[in-house]
C-alpha positions as CSV (number, residue, x, y, z in Angstrom):
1,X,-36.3,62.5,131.4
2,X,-33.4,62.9,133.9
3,X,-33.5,59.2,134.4
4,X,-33.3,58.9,130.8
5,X,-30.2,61.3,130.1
6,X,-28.5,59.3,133.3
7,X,-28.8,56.0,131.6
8,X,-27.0,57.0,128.4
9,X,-24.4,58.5,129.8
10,X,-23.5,55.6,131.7
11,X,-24.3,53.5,128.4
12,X,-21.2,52.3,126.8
13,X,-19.3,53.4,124.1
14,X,-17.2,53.1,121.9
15,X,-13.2,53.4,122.7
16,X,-12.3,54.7,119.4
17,X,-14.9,56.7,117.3
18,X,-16.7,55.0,114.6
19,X,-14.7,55.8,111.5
20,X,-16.5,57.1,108.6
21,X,-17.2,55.3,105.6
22,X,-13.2,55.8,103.8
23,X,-10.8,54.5,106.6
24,X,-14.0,51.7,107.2
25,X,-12.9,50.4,103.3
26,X,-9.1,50.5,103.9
27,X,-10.2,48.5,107.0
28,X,-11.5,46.0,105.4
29,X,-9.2,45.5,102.8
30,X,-6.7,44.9,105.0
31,X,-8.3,42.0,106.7
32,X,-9.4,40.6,102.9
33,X,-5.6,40.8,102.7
34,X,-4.9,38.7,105.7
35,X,-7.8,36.6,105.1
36,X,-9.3,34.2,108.1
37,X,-12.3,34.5,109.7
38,X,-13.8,37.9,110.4
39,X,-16.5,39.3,112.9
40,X,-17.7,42.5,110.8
41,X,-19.8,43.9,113.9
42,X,-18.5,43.2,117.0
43,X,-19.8,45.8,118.6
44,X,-23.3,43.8,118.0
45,X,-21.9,41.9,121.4
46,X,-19.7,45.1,123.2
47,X,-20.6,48.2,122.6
48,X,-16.7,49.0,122.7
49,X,-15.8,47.4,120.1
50,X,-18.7,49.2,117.6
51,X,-16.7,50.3,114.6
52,X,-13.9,47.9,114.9
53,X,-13.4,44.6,112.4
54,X,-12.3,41.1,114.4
55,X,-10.3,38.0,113.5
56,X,-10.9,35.9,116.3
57,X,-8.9,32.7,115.1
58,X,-5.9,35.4,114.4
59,X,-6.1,37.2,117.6
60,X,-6.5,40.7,115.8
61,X,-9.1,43.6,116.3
62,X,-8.6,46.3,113.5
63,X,-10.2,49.8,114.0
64,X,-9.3,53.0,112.3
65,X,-8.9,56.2,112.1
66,X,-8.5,59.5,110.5
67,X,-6.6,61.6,112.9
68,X,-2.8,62.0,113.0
69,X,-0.3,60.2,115.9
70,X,-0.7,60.6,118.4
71,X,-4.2,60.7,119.3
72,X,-6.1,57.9,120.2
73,X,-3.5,56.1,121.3
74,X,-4.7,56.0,124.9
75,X,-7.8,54.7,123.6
76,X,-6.1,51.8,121.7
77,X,-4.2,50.8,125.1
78,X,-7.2,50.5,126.6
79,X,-9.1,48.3,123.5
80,X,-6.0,46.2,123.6
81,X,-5.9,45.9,127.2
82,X,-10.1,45.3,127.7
83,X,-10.0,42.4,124.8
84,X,-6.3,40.9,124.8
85,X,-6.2,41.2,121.0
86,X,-3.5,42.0,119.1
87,X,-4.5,45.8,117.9
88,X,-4.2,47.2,114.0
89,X,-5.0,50.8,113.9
90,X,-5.6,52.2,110.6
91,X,-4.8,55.8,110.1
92,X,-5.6,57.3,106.7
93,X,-5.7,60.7,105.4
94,X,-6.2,61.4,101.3
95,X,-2.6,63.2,101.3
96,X,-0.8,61.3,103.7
97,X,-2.2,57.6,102.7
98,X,-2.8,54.8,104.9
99,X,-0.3,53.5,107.6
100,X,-0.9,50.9,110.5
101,X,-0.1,51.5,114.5
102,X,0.3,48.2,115.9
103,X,0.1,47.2,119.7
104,X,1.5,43.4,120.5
105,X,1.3,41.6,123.4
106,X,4.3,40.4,123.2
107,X,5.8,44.1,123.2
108,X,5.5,46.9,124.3
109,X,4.9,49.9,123.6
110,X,3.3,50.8,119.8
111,X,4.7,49.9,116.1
112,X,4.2,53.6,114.5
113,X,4.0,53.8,110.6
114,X,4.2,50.9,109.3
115,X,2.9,50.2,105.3
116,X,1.4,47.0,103.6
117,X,3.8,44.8,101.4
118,X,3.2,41.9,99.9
119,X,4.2,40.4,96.8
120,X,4.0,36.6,96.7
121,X,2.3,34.9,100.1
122,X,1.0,36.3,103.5
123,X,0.5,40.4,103.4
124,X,3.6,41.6,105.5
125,X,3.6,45.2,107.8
126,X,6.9,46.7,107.5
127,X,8.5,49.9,109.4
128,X,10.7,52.6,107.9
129,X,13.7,51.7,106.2
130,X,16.1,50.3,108.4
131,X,13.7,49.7,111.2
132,X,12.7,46.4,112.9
133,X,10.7,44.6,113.5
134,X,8.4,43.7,110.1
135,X,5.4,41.9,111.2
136,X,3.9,39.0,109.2
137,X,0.3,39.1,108.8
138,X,-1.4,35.7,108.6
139,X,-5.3,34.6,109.3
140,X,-3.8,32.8,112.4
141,X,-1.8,35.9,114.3
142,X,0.5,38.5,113.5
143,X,4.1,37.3,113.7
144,X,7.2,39.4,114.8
145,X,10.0,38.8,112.5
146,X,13.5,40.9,113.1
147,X,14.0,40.4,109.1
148,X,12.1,42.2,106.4
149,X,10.7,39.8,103.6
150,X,12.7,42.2,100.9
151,X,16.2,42.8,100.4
152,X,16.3,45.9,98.6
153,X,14.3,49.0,98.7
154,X,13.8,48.1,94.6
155,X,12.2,45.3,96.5
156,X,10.4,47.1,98.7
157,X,8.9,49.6,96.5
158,X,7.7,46.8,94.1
159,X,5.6,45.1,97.0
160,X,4.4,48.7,98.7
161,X,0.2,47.9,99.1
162,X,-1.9,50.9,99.7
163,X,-5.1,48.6,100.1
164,X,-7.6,51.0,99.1
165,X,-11.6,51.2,97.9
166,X,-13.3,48.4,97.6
167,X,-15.7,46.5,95.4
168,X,-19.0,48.0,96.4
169,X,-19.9,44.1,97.4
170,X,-17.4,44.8,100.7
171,X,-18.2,48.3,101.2
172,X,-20.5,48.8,104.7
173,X,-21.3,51.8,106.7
174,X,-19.7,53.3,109.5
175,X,-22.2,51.2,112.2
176,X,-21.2,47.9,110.8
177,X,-25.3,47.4,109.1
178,X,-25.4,46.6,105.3
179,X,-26.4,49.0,102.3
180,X,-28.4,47.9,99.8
181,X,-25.8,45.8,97.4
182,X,-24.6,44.3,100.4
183,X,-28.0,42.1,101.7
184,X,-26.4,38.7,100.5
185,X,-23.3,39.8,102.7
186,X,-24.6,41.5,106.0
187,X,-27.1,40.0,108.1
188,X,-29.5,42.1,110.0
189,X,-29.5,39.7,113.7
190,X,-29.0,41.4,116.8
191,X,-26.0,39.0,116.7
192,X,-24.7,38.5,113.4
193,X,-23.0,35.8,112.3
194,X,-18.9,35.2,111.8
195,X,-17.7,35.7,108.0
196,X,-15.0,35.0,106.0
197,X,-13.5,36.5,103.4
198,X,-13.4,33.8,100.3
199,X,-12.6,34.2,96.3
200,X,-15.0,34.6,94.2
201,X,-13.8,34.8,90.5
202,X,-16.6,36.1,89.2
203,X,-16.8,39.4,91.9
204,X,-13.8,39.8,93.2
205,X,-13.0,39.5,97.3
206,X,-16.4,38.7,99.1
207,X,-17.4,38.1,102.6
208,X,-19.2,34.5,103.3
209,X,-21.0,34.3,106.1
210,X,-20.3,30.7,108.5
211,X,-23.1,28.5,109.3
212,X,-23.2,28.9,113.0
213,X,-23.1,26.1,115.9
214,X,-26.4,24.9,116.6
């Protein structure tokens, strides 16, 4: 038994605890929004990363959260440091709403508060009014633009995204497994395939899994 309780606490963990089921939808409609390729369960292959969504083409590992700045930010150093991903973390709260911290490589320090826009084209994260730099989100990396992609706060307002619930197609629990509605989307492998998020007139959004390398 003592052997037993030594081996889990040595097992690893997670960096940043799961998120329940909420902040995991806002998740994952922000990465529908960027669109690419997406590793639902990465945490299937590191335990660190349980929780979190991946874009490896785009160099991105999203997690989230529903506690206020500035906790966790330690343990988003440390994701971003362990993986070399860029690093999206989602804080939501039902009052507050949903705004993104962002950690770049190529700067440093964090991006605090930033909101979704997007009107016509890639999804863009943009800071507080007058503040730079507004990041464009695209399924091949998050690029650092001094200029925001509006040029008035009429502008602004009118392209202000709270991406919110989902379809109950895209909706998974808080361990990255499937619920019932979503067996034709989840996998249950010990190593889940990759998946992308595709349109699909008739049901909205939906993830589409990629035939693997044999």
């Amino acid at each position: 038994m003592t052997k037993l309780l030594l081996e889990r606490s040595t097992a690893p963990m997670p960096l940043i605890p799961v998120a329940g089921q909420v902040v995991r939808n806002r998740m994952c409609a922000l990465v529908g929004a960027i669109g690419g390729l997406v590793d639902p369960m990465p945490g299937a292959r590191d335990p660190v990363l349980a929780g979190c969504l991946m874009m490896p083409y785009a160099g991105i590992i999203v997690a989230g959260t529903p506690c206020r700045r500035p906790l966790l930010f330690p343990e988003g150093e440390a994701l971003h440091s362990r993986t070399g991903f860029e690093l999206i973390l989602v804080r939501h709260d039902a009052d507050r709403g949903t705004t993104y911290d962002i950690r770049l490589q190529c700067l440093s320090g964090w991006l605090c508060r930033y909101e979704a826009w997007q009107m016509d084209g890639d999804l863009w994260l943009v800071p507080d009014a007058g503040a730079t730099p507004a990041i464009r989100a695209t399924p091949w990396g998050l690029e650092v633009g001094e200029a925001p992609p509006f040029a008035s706060a009429a502008e602004r307002a009118l392209g202000r995204k709270q991406l919110g619930a989902l379809p109950p197609l895209m909706r998974t629990n808080p361990i990255g497994g499937s619920e019932e509605a979503n067996q034709e989307v989840y996998f249950s492998e010990a190593r889940p395939p990759m998946a992308r998020f595709a349109d699909a007139p008739d049901r909205g959004r939906r993830l589409v899994h990629e035939p693997e390398a044999l």
